[in-house]
C-alpha positions as YAML, in Angstrom:
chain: A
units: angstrom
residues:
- id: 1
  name: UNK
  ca: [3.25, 11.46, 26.71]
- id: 2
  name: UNK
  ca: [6.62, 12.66, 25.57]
- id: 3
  name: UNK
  ca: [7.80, 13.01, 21.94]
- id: 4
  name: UNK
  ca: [8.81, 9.42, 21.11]
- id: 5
  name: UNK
  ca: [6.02, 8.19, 22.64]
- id: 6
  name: UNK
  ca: [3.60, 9.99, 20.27]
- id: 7
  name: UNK
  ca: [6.04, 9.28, 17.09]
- id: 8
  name: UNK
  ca: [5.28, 5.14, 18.74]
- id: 9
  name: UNK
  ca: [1.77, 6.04, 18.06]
- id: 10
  name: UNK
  ca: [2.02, 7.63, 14.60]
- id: 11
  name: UNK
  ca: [4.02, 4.93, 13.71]
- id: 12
  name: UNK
  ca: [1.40, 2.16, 15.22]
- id: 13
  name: UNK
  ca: [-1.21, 4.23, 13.42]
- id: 14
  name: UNK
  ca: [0.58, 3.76, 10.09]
- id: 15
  name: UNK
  ca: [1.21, 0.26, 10.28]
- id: 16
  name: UNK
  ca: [-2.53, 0.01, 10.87]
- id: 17
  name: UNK
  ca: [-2.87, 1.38, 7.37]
- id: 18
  name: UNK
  ca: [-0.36, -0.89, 5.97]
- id: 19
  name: UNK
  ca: [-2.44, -3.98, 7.13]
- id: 20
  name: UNK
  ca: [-5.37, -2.54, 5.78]
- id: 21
  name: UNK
  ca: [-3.66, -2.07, 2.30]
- id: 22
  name: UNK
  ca: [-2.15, -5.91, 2.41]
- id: 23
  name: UNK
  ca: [-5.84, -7.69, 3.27]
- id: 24
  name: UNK
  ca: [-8.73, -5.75, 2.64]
- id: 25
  name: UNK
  ca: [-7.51, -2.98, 0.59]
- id: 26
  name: UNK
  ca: [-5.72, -5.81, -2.06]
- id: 27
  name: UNK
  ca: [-8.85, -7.92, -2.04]
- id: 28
  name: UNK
  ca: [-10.83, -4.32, -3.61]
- id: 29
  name: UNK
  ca: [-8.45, -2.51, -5.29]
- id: 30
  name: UNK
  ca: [-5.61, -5.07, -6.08]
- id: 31
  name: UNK
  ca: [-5.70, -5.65, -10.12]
- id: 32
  name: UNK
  ca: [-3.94, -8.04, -12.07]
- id: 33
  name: UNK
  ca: [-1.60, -6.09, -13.58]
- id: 34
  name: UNK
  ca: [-1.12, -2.81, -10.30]
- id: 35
  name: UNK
  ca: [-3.79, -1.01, -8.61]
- id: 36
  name: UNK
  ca: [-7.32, -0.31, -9.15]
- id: 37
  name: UNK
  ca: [-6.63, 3.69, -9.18]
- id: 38
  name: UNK
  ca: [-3.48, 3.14, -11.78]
- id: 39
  name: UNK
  ca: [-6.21, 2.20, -14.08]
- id: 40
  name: UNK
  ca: [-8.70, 4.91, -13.54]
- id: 41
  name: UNK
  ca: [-9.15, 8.03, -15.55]
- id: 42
  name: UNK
  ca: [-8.66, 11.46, -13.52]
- id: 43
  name: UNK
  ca: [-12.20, 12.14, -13.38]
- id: 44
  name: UNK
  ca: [-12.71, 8.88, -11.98]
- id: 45
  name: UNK
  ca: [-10.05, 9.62, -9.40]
- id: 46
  name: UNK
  ca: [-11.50, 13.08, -9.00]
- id: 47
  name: UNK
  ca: [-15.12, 11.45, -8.02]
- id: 48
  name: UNK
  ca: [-13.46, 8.41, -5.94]
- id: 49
  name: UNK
  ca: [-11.74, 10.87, -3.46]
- id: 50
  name: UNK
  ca: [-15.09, 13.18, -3.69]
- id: 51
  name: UNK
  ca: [-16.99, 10.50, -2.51]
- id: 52
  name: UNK
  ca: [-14.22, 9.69, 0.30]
- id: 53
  name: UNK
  ca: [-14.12, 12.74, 1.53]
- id: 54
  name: UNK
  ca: [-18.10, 12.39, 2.14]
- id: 55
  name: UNK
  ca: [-17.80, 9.13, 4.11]
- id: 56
  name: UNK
  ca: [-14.52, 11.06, 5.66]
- id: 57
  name: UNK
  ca: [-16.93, 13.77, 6.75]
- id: 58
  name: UNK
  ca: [-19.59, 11.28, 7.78]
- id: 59
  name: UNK
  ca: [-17.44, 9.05, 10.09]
- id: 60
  name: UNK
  ca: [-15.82, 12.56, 11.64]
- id: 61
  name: UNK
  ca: [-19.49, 13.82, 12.21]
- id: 62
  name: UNK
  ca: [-19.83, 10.14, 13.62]
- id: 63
  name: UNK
  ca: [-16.71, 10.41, 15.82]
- id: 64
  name: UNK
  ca: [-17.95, 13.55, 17.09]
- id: 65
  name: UNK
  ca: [-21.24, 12.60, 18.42]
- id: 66
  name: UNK
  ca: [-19.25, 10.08, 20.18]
- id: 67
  name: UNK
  ca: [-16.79, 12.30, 21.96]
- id: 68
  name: UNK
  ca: [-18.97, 14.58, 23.05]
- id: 69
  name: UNK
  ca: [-21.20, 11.56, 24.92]
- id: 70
  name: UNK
  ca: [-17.55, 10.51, 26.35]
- id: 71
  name: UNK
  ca: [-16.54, 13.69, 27.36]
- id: 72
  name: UNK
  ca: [-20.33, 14.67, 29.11]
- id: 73
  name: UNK
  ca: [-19.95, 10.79, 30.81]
- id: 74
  name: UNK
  ca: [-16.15, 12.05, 32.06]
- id: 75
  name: UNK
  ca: [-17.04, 15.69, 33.47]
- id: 76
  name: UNK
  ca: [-20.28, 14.07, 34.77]
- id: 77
  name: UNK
  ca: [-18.02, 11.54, 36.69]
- id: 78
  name: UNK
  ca: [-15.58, 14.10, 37.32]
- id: 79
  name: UNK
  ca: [-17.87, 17.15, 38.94]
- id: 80
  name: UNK
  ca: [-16.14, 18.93, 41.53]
- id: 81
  name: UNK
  ca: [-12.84, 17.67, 40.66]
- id: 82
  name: UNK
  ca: [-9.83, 20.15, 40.18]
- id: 83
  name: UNK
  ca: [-9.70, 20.95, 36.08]
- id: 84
  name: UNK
  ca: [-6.23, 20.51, 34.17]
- id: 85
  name: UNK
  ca: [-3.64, 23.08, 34.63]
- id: 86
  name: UNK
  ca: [-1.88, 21.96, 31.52]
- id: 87
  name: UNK
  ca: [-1.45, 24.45, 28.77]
- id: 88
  name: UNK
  ca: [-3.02, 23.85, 25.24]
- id: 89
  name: UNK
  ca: [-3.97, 25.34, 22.11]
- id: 90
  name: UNK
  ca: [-6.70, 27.62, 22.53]
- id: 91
  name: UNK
  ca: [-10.07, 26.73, 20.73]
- id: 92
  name: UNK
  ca: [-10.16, 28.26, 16.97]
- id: 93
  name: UNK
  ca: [-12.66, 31.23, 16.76]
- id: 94
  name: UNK
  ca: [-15.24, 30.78, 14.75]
- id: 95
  name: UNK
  ca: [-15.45, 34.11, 11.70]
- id: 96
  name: UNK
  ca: [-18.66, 33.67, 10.05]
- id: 97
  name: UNK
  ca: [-18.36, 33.40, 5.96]
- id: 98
  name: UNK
  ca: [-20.18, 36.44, 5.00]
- id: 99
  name: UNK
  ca: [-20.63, 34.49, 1.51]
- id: 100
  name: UNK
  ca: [-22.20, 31.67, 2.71]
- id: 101
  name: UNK
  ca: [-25.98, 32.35, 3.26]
- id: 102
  name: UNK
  ca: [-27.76, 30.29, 6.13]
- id: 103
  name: UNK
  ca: [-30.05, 27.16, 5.55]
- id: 104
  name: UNK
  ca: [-33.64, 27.84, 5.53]
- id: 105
  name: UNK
  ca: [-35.52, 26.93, 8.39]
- id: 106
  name: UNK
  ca: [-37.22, 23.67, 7.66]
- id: 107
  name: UNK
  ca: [-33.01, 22.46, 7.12]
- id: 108
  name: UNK
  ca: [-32.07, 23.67, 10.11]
- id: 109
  name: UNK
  ca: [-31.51, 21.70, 13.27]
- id: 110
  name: UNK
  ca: [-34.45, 21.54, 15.85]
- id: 111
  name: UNK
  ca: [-33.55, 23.81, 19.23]
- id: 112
  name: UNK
  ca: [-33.14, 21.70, 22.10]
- id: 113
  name: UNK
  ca: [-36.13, 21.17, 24.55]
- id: 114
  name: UNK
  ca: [-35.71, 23.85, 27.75]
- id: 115
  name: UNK
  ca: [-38.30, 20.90, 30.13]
- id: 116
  name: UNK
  ca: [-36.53, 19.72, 32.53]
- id: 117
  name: UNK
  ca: [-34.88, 16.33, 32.82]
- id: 118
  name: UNK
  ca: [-35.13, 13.01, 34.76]
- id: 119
  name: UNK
  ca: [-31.95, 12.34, 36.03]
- id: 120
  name: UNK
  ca: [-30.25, 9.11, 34.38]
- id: 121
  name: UNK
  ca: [-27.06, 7.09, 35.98]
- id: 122
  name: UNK
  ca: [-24.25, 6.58, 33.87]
- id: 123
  name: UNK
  ca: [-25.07, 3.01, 32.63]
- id: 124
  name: UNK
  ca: [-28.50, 4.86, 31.60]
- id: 125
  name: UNK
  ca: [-27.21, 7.39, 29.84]
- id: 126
  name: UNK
  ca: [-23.65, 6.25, 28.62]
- id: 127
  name: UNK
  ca: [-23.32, 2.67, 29.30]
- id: 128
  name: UNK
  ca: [-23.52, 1.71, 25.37]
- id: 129
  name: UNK
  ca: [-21.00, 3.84, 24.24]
- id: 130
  name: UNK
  ca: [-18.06, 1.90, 23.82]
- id: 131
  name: UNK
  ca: [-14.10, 2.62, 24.75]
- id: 132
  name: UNK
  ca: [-11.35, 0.50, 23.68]
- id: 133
  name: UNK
  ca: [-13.87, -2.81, 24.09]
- id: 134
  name: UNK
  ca: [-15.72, -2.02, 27.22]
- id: 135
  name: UNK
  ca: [-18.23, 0.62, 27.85]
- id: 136
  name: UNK
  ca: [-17.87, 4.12, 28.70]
- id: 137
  name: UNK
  ca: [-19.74, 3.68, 32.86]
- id: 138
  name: UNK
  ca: [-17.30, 0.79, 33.30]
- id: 139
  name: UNK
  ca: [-14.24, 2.32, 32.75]
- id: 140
  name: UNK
  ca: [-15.95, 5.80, 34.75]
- id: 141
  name: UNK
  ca: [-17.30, 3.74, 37.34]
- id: 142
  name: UNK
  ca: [-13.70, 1.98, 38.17]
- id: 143
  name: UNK
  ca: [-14.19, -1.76, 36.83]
- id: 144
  name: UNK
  ca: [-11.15, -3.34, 36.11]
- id: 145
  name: UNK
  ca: [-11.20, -6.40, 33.26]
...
């Protein structure tokens, strides 16, 4: 992908948002007289975008769970394959927050199970995770639509 081909897809990703503002977005927050947030107070706004960024982090925690099943489905597919030579940002390292104190126990998340595994094929395991309409195995396993 070259430079104008990502600023295509920034600008396909905006006019997403746009059509989301003209239909949904004006039949909830359309008023008769502006928008619904013209009329609210600051604390309301202040709460409104608190509560967005909750479903934000919700949908990214979402999103996440997802990727990772794509991207174990693609290096399953993949094993033995040369990796990418291209060069990218390296991961972030992670400092710990010496301020923030851990969860206790009972909130923290259960360790995985060390037992060994059945194997599962890729419709098993991955074949309802969907991509762009079809499912993940599908598009792995070479189907064309």
């Amino acid at each position: 992908m070259n430079s104008e081909q990502l600023a295509k897809e920034v600008l396909d990703a905006v006019l997403a948002v746009q059509g989301r503002i003209l239909s949904v977005g004006a039949q909830q927050y359309e008023e008769e007289h502006g928008q619904k947030f013209e009329l609210m107070s600051l604390q309301e706004i202040i709460q409104y975008a608190m509560e967005e960024v909750e479903d934000g982090i919700a949908y990214n925690v979402m999103l996440r769970y997802k990727l990772r099943l794509l991207k174990d489905a693609i290096e399953s597919a993949f094993a033995g394959y040369a990796t990418n030579k291209a060069r990218h940002a390296r991961p972030a390292q992670v400092v710990p927050d010496p301020t923030v104190t851990p969860a206790p126990a009972q909130m923290q998340a259960p360790m995985q199970s060390s037992a060994p595994q059945q194997p599962q094929t890729l419709y098993q395991q991955y074949g309802s995770v969907p991509v762009g309409g079809y499912n993940v195995a599908d598009l792995i396993n070479g189907r064309s639509y």
